[in-house]
Structures are given as C-alpha cells and as structure tokens.
N, CA, C and O atoms as a GROMACS GRO file, in nm:
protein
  596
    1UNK      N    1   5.663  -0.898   8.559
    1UNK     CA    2   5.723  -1.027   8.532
    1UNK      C    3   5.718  -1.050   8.381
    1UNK      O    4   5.617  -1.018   8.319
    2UNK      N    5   5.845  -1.114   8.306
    2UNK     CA    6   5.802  -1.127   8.188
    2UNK      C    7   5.860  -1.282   8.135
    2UNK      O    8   5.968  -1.333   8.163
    3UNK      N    9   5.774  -1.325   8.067
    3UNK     CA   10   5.724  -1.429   8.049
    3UNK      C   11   5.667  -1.482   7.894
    3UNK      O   12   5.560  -1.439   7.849
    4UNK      N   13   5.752  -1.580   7.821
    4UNK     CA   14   5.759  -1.522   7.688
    4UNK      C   15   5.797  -1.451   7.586
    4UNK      O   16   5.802  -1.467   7.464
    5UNK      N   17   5.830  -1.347   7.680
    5UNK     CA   18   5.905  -1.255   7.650
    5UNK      C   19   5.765  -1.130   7.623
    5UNK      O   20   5.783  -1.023   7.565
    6UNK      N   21   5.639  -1.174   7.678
    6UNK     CA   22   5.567  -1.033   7.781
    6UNK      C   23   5.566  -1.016   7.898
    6UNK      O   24   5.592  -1.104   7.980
    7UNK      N   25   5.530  -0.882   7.929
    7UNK     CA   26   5.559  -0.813   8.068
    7UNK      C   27   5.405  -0.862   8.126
    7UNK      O   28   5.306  -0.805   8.082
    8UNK      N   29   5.396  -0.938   8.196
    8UNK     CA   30   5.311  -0.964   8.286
    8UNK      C   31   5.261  -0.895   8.377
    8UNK      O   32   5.338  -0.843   8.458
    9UNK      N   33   5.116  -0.876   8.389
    9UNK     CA   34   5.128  -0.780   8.501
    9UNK      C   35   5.077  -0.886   8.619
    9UNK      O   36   5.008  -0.982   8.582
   10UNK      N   37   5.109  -0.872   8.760
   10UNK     CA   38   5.080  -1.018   8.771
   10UNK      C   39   4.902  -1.068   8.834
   10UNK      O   40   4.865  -1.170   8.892
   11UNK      N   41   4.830  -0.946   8.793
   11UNK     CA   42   4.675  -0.966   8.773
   11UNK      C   43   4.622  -1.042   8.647
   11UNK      O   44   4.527  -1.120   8.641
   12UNK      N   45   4.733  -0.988   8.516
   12UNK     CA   46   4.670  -1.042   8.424
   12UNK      C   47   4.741  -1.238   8.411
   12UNK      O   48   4.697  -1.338   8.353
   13UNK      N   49   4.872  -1.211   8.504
   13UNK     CA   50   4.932  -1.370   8.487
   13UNK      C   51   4.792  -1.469   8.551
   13UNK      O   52   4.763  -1.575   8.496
   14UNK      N   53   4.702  -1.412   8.688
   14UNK     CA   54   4.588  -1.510   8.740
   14UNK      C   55   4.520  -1.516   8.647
   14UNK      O   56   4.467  -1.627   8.638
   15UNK      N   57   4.493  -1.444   8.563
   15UNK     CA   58   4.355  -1.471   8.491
   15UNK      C   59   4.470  -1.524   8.337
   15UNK      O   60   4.391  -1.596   8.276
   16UNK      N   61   4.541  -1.524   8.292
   16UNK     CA   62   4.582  -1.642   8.193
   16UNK      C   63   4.606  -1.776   8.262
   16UNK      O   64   4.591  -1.876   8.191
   17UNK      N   65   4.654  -1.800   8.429
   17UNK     CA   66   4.596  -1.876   8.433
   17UNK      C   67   4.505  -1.967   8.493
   17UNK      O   68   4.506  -2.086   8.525
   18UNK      N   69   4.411  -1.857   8.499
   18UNK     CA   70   4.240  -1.924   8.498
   18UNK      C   71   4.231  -1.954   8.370
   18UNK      O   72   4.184  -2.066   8.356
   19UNK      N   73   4.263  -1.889   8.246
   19UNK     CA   74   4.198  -1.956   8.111
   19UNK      C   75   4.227  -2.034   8.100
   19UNK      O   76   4.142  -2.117   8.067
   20UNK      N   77   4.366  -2.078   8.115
   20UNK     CA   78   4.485  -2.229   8.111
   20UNK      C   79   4.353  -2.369   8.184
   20UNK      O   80   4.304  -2.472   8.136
   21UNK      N   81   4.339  -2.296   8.319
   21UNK     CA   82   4.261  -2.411   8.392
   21UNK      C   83   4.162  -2.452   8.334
   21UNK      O   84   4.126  -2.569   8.335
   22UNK      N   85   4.089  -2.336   8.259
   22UNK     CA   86   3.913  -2.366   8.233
   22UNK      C   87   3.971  -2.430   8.107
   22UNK      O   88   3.918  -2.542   8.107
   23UNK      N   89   4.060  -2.422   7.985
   23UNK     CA   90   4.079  -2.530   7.874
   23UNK      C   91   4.116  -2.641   7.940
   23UNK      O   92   4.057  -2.732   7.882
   24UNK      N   93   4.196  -2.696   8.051
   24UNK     CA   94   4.236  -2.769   8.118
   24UNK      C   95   4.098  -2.888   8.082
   24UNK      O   96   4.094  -2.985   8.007
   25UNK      N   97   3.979  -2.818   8.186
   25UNK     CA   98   3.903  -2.878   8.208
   25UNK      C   99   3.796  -2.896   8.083
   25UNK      O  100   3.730  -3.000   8.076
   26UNK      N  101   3.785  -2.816   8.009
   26UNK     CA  102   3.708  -2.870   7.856
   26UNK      C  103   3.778  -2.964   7.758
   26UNK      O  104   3.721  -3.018   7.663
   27UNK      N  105   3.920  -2.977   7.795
   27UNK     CA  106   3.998  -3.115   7.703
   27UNK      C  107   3.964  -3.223   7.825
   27UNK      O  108   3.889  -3.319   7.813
   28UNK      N  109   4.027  -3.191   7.932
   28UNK     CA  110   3.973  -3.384   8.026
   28UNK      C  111   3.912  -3.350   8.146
   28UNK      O  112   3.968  -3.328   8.253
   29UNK      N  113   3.743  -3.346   8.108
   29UNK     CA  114   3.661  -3.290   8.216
   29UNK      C  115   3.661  -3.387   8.326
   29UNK      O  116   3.631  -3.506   8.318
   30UNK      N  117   3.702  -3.317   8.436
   30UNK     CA  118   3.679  -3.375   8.560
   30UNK      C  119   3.579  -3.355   8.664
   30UNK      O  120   3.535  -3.425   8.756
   31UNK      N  121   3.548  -3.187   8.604
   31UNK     CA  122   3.446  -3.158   8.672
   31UNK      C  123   3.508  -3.077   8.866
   31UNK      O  124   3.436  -3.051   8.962
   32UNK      N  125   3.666  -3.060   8.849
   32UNK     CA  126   3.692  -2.995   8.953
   32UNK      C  127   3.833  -2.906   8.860
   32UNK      O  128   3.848  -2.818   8.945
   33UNK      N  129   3.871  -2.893   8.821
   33UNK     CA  130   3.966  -2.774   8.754
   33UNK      C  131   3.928  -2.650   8.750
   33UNK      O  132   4.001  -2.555   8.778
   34UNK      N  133   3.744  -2.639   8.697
   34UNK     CA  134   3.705  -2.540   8.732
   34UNK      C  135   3.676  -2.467   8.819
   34UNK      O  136   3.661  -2.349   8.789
   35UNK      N  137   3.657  -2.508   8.956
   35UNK     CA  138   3.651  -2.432   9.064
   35UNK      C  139   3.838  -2.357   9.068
   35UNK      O  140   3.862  -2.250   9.125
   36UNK      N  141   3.939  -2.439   9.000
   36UNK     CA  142   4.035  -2.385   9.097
   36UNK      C  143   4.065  -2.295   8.956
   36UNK      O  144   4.173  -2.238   8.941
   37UNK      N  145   3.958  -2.288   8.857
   37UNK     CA  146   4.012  -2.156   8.761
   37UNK      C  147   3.908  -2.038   8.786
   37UNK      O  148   3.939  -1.928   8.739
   38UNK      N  149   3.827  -2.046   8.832
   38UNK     CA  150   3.749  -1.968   8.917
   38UNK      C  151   3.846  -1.911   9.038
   38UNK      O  152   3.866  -1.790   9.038
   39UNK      N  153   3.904  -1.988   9.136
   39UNK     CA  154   3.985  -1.930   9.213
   39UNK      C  155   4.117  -1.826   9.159
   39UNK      O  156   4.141  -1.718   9.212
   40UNK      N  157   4.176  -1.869   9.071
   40UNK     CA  158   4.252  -1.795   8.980
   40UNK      C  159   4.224  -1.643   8.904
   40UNK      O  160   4.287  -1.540   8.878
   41UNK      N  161   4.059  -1.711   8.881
   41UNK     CA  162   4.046  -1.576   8.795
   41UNK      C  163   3.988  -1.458   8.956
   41UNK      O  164   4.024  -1.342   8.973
   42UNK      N  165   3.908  -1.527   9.033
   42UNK     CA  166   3.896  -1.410   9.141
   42UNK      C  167   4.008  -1.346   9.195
   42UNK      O  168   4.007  -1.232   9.244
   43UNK      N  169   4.149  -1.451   9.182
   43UNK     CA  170   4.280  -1.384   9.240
   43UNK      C  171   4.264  -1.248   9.168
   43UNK      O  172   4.229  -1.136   9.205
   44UNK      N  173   4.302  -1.301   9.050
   44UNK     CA  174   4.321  -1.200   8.922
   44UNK      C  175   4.267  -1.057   8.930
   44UNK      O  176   4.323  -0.948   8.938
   45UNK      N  177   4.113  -1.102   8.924
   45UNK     CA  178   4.072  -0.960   8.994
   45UNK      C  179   4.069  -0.850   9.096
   45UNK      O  180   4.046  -0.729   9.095
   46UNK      N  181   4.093  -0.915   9.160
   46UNK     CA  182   4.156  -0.831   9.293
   46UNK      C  183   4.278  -0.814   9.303
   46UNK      O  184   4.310  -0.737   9.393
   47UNK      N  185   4.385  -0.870   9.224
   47UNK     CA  186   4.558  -0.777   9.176
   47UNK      C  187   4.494  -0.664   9.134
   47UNK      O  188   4.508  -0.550   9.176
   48UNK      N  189   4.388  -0.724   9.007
   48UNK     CA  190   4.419  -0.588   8.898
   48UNK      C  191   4.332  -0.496   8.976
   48UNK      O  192   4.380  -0.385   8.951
   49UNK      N  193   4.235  -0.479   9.053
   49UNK     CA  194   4.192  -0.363   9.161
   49UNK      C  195   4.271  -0.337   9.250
   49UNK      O  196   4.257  -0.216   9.272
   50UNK      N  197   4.358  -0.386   9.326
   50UNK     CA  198   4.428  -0.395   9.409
   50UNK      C  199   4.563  -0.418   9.404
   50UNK      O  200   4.633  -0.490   9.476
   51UNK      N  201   4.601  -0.330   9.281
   51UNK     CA  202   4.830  -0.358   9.235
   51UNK      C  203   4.894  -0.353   9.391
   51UNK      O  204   4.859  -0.276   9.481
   52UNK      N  205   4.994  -0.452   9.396
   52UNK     CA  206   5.120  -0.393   9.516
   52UNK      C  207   5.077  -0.535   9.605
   52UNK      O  208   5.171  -0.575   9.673
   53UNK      N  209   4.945  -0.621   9.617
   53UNK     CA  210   4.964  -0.740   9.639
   53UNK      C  211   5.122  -0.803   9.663
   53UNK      O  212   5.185  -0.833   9.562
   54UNK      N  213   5.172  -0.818   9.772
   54UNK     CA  214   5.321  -0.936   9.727
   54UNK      C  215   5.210  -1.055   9.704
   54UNK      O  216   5.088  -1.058   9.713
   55UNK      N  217   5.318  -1.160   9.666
   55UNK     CA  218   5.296  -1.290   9.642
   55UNK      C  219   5.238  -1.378   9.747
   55UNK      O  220   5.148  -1.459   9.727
   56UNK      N  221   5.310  -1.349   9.884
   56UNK     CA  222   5.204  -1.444   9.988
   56UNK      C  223   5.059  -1.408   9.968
   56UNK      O  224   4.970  -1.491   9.953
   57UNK      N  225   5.037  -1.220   9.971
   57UNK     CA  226   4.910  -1.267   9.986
   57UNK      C  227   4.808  -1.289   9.874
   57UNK      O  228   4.687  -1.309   9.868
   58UNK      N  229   4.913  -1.276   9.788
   58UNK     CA  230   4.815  -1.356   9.608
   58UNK      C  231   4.799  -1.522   9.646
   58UNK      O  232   4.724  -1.609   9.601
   59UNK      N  233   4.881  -1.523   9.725
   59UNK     CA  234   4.871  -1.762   9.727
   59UNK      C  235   4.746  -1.722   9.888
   59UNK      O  236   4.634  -1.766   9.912
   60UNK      N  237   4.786  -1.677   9.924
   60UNK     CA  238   4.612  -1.671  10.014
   60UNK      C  239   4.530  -1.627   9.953
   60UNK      O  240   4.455  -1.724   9.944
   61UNK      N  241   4.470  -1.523   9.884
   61UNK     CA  242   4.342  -1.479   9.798
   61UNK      C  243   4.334  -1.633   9.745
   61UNK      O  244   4.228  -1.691   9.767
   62UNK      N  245   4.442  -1.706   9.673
   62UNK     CA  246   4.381  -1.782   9.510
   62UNK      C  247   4.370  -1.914   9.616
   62UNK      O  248   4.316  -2.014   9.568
   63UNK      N  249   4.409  -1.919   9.728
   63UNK     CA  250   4.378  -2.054   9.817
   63UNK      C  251   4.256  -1.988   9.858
   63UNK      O  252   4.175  -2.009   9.768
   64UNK      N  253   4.213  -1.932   9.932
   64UNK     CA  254   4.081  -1.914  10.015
   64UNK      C  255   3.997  -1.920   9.884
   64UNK      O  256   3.925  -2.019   9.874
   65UNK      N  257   3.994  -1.844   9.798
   65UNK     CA  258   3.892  -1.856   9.620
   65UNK      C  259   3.895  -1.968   9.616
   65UNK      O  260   3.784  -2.017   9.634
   66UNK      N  261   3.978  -2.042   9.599
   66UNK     CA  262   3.948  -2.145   9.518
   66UNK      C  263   3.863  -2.292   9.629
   66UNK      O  264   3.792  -2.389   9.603
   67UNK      N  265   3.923  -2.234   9.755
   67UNK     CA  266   3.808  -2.346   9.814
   67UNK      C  267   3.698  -2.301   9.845
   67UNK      O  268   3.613  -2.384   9.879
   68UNK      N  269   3.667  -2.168   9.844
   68UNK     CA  270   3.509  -2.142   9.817
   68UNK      C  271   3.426  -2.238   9.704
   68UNK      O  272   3.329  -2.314   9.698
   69UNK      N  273   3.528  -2.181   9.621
   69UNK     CA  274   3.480  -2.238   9.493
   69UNK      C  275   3.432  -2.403   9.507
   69UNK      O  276   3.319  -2.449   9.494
   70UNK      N  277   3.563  -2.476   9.538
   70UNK     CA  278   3.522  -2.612   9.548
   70UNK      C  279   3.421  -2.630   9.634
   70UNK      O  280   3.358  -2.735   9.616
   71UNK      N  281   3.382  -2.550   9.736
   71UNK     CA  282   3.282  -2.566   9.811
   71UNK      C  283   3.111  -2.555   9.796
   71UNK      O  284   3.016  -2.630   9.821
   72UNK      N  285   3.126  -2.423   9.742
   72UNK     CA  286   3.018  -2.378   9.622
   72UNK      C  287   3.005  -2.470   9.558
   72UNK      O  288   2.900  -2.535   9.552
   73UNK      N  289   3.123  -2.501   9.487
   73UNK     CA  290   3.043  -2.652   9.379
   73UNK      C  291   2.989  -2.745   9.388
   73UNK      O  292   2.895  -2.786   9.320
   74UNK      N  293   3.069  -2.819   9.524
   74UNK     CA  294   3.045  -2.946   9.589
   74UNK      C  295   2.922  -2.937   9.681
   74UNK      O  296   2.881  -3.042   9.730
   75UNK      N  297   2.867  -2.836   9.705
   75UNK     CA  298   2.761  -2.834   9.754
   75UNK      C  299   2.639  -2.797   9.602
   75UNK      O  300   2.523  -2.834   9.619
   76UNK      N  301   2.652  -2.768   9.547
   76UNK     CA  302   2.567  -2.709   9.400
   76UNK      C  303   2.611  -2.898   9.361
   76UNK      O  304   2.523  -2.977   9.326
   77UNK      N  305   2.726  -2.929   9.373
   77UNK     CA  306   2.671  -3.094   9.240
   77UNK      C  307   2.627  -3.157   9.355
   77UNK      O  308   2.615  -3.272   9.313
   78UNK      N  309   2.585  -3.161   9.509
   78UNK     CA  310   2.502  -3.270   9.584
   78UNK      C  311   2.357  -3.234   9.603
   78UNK      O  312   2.293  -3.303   9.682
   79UNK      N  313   2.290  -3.124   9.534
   79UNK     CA  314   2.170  -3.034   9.554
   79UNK      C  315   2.136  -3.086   9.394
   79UNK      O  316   2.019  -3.111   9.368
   80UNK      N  317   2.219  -3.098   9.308
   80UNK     CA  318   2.144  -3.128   9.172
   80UNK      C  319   2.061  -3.207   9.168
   80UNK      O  320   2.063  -3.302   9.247
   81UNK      N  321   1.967  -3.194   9.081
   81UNK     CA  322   1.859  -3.290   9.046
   81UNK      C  323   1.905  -3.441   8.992
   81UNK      O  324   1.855  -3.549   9.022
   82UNK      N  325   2.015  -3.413   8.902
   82UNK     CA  326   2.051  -3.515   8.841
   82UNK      C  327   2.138  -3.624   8.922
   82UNK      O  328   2.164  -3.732   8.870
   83UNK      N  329   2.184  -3.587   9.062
   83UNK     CA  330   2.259  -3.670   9.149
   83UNK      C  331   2.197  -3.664   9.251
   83UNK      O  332   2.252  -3.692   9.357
   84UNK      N  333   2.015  -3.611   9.242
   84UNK     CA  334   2.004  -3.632   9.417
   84UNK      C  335   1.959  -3.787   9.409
   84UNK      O  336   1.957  -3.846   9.517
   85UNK      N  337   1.929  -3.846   9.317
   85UNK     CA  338   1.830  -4.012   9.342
   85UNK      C  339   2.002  -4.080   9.326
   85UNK      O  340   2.024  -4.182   9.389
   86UNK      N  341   2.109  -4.023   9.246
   86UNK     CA  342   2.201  -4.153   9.202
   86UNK      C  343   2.351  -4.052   9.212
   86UNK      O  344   2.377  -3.935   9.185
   87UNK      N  345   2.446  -4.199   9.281
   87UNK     CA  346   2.560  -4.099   9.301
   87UNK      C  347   2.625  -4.155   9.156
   87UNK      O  348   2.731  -4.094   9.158
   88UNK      N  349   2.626  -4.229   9.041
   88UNK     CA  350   2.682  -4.228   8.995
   88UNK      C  351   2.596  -4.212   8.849
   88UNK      O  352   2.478  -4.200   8.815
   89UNK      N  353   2.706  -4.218   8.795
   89UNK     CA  354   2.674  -4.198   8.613
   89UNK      C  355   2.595  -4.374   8.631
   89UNK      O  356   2.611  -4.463   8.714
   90UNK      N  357   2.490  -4.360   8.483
   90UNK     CA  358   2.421  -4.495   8.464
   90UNK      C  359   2.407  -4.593   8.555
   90UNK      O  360   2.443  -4.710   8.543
   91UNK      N  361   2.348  -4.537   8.656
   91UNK     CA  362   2.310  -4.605   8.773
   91UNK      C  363   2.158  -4.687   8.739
   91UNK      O  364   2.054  -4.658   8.800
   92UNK      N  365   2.161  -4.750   8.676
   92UNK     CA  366   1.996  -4.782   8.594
   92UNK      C  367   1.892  -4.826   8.708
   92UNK      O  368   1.779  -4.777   8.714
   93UNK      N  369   1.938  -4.921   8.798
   93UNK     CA  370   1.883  -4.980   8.887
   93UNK      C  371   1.788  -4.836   8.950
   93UNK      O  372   1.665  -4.830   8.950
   94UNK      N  373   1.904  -4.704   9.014
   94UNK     CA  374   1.805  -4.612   9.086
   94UNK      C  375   1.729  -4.504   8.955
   94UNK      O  376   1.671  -4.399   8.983
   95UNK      N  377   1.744  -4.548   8.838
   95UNK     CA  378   1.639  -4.478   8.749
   95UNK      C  379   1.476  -4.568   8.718
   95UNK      O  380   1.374  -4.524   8.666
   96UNK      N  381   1.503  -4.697   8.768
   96UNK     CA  382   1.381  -4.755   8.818
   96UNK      C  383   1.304  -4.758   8.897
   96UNK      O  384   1.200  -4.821   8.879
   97UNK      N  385   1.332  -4.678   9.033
   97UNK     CA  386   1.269  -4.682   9.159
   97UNK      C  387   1.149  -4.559   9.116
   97UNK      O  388   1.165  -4.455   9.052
   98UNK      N  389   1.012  -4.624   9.184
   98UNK     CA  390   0.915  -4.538   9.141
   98UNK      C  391   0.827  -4.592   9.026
   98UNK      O  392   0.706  -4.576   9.032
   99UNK      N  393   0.885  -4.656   8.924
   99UNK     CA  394   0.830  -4.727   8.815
   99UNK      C  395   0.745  -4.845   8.875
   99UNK      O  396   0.766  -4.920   8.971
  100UNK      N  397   0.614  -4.830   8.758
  100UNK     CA  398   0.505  -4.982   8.783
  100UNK      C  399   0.539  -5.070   8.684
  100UNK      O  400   0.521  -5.052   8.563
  101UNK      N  401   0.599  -5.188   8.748
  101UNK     CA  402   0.629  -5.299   8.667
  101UNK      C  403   0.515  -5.404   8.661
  101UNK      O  404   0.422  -5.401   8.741
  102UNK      N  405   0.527  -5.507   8.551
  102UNK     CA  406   0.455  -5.624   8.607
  102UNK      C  407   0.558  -5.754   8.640
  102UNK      O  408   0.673  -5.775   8.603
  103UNK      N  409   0.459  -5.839   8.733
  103UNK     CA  410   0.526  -5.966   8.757
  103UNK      C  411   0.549  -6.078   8.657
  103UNK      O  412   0.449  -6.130   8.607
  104UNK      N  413   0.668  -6.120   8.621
  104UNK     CA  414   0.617  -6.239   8.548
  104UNK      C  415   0.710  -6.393   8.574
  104UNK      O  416   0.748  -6.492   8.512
  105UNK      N  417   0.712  -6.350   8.672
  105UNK     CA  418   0.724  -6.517   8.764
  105UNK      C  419   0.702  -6.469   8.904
  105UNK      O  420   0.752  -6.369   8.954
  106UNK      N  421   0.605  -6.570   8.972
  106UNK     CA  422   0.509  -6.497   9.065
  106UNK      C  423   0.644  -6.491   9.160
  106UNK      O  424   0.754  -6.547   9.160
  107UNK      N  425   0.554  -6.361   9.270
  107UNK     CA  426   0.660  -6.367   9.395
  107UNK      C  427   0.620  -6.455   9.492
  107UNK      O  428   0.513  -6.430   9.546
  108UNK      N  429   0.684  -6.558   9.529
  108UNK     CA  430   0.702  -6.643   9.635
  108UNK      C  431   0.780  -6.672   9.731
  108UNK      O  432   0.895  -6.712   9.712
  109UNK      N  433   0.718  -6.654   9.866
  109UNK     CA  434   0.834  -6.649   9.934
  109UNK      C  435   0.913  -6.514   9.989
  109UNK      O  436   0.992  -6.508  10.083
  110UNK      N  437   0.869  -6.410   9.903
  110UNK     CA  438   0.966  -6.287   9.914
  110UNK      C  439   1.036  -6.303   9.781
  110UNK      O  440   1.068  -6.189   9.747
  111UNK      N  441   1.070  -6.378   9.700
  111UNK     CA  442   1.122  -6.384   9.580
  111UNK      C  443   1.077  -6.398   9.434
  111UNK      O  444   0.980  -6.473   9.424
  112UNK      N  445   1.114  -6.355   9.337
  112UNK     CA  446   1.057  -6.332   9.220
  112UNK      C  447   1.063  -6.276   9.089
  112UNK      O  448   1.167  -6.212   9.109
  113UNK      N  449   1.036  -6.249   8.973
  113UNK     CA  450   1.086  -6.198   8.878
  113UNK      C  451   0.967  -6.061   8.856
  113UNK      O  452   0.849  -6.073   8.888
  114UNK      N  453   1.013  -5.959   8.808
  114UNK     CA  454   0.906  -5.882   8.768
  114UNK      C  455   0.996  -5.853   8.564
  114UNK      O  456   1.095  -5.888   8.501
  115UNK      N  457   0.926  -5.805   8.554
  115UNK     CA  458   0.962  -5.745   8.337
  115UNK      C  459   0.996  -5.603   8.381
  115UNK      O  460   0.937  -5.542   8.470
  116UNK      N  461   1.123  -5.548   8.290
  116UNK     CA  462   1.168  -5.420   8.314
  116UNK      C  463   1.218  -5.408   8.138
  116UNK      O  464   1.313  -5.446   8.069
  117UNK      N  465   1.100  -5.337   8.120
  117UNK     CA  466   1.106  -5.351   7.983
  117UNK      C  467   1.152  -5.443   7.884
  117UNK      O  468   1.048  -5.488   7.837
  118UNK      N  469   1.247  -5.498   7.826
  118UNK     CA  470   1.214  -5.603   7.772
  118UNK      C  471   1.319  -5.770   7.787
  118UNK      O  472   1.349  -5.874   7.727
  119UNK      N  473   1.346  -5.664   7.965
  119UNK     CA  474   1.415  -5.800   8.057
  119UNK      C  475   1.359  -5.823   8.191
  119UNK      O  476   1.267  -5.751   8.230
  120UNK      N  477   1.392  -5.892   8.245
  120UNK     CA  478   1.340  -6.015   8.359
  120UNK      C  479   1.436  -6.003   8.462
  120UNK      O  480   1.530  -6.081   8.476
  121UNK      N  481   1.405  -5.878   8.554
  121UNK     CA  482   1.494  -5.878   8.696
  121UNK      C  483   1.432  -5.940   8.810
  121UNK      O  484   1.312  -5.947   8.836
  122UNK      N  485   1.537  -5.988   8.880
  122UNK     CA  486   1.475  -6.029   9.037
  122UNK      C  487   1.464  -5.972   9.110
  122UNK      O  488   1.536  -5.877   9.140
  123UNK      N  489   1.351  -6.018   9.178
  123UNK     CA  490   1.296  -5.879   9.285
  123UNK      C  491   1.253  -5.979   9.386
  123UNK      O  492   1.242  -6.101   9.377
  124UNK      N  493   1.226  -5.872   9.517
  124UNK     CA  494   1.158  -5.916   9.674
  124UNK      C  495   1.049  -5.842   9.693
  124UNK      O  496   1.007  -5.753   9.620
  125UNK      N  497   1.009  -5.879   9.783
  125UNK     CA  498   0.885  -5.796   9.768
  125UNK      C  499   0.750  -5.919   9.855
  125UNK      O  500   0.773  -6.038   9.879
  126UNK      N  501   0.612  -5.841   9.888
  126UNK     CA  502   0.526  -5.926   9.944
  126UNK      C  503   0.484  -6.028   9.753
  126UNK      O  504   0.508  -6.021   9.632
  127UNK      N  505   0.413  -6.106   9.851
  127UNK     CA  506   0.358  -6.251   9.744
  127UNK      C  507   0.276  -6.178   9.625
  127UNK      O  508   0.176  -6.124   9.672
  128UNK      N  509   0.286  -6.164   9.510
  128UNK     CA  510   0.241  -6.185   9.450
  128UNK      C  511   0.197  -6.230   9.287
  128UNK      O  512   0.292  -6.199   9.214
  129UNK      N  513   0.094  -6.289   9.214
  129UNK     CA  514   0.084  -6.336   9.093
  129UNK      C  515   0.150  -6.325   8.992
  129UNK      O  516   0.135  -6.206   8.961
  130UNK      N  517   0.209  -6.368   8.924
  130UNK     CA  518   0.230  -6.352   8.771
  130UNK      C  519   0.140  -6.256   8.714
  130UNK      O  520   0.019  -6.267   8.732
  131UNK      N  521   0.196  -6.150   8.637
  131UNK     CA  522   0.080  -6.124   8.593
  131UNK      C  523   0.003  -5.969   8.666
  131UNK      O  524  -0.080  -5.897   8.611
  132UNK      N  525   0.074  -5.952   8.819
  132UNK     CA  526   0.002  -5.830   8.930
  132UNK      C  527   0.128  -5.733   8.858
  132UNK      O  528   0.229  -5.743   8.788
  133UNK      N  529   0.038  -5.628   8.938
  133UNK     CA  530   0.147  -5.474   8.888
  133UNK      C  531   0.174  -5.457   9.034
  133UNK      O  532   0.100  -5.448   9.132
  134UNK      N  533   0.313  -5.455   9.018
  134UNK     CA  534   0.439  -5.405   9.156
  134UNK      C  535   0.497  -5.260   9.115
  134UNK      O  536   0.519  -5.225   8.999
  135UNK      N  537   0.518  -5.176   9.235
  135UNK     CA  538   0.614  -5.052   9.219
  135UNK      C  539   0.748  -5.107   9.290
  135UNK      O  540   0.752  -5.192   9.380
  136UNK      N  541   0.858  -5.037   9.228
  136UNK     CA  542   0.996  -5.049   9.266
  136UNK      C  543   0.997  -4.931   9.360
  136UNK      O  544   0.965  -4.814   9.336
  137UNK      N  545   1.046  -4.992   9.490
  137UNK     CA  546   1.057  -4.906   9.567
  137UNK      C  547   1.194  -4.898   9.613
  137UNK      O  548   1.213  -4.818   9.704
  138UNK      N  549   1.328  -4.985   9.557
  138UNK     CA  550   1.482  -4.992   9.585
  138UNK      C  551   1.518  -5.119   9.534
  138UNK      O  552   1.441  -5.213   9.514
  139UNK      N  553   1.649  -5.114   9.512
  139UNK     CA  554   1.751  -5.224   9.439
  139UNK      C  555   1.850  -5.194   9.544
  139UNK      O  556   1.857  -5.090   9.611
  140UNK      N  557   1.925  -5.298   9.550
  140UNK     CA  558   2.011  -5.362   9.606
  140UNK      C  559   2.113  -5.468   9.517
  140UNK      O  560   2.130  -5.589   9.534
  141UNK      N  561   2.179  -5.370   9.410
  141UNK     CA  562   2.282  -5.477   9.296
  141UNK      C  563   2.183  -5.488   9.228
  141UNK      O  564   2.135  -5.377   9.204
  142UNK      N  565   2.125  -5.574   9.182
  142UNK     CA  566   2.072  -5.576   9.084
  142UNK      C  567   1.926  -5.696   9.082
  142UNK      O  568   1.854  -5.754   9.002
  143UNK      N  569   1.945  -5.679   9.227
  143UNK     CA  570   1.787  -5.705   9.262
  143UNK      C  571   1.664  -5.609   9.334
  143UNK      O  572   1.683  -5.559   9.445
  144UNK      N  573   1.560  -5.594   9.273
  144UNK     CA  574   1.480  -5.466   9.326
  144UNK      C  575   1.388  -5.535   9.408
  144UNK      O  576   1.340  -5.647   9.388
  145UNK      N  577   1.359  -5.420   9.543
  145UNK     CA  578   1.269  -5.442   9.563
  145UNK      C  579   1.102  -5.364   9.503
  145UNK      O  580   1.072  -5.263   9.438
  146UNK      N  581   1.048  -5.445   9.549
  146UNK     CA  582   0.917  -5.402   9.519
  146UNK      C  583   0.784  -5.401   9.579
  146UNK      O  584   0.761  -5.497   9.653
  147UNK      N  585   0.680  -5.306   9.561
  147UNK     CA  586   0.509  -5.327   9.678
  147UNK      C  587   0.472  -5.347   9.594
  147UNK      O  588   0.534  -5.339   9.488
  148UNK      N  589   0.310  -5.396   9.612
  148UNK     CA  590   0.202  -5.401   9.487
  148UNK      C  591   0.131  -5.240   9.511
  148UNK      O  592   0.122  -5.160   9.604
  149UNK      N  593   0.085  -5.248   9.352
  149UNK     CA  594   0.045  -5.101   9.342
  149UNK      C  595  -0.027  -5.037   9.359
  149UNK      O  596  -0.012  -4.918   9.331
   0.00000   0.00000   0.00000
C-alpha cells in the first residue's frame, strides 16, 4: 500500500499507527488510547511475522488486542493503589479516612465539628468533648464520620 507516497508494508502501517495512537494519548491523556495503540502495535507484529494476513483478519487480531488490552488495563487501573480508597482525582474527603482528628465543637447528639487541619468539618459520630481525639472512619459529601480513638 502506498501512502504518502511510501510503500507500506501493511505490518509496518499497524505499528505507525500504534505510534499515531500513543502521541494521541501523550498530547490529550485520557488514559484509554493506549490500550487501543497497544492493540495496533500487537496487530503489527503478527503481519510482520505472519505476511499474507487479508484485512478481515488484521480488523480481528487489532479488535481482539485491543480489548485485551482495555481489559488488562481496566483491571490494572481498579487494583491500583492510588484508586483502590478513591474513584476520583482529589477526592480529599476519602484521603482523610483513617486520620486522628480533634474535636472542636463537642459532638452532640450524633453531631459536631472536629479540626482538619486548619478547617472545621462536620462530622457524626458517638458524643464526644471538645477537645477528645476522633478517627475518621467515612464521609458522606462533606460530612465525616467519626469513632473516638
């Protein structure tokens, strides 16, 4: 195939464009382009081991690759460390859970303020003092709960 006005071979057309995909995804990361330039480039490799491929079964290799791929991934980004406590970016609330706060408007009632560094969230939680040390054990928006410690 020629293209540009080069002769393509059409192992090396998957893997230009897998490179296409993987710049794709380093100008506007999405964080899924790459699996399907991964799928591309495995096409790729198996033309160029395997010349005489027709075209159907190059669009099956680079479909079955590439949802490995997304699969592989999507299971690798729900196993990460960094998304097993929070599904999203700056989730602050679940980077608090676990932390010893103190109270500083007593809990009454089930209701109350505890200090989260150098602000004043509302929290639930059993009764206690102004002043007691609570652990965050979950938020709910942007009220946490909390035990004493």
């Amino acid at each position: 195939m020629t293209l540009f006005g080069i002769d393509w071979s059409p192992g090396a057309l998957w893997l230009a464009v897998a490179l296409a995909l993987a710049i794709a995804e380093l100008i506007a990361p999405g964080f899924f382009m790459i699996f399907i330039a991964a799928g591309a480039a495995l096409t790729g490799f198996v033309i160029l081991a395997i010349p005489g491929l027709g075209w159907v079964a190059q669009a099956l290799l680079f479909a079955a690759f590439s949802a490995a791929a997304v699969a592989i991934g999507r299971r690798w980004y729900r196993q990460s460390p960094s998304t097993a406590s929070s599904h999203g970016l700056n989730d602050r609330t679940a980077k608090l859970i676990g932390k010893t706060v103190e109270v500083c408007e007593a809990i009454v009632a089930g209701e109350g303020r505890v200090k989260v560094g150098d602000g004043a969230w509302a929290a639930t939680g059993p009764d206690a003092p102004a002043g007691a040390l609570v652990r965050i054990t979950g938020a709910t928006g942007s009220v946490l709960s909390v035990e004493l410690a």
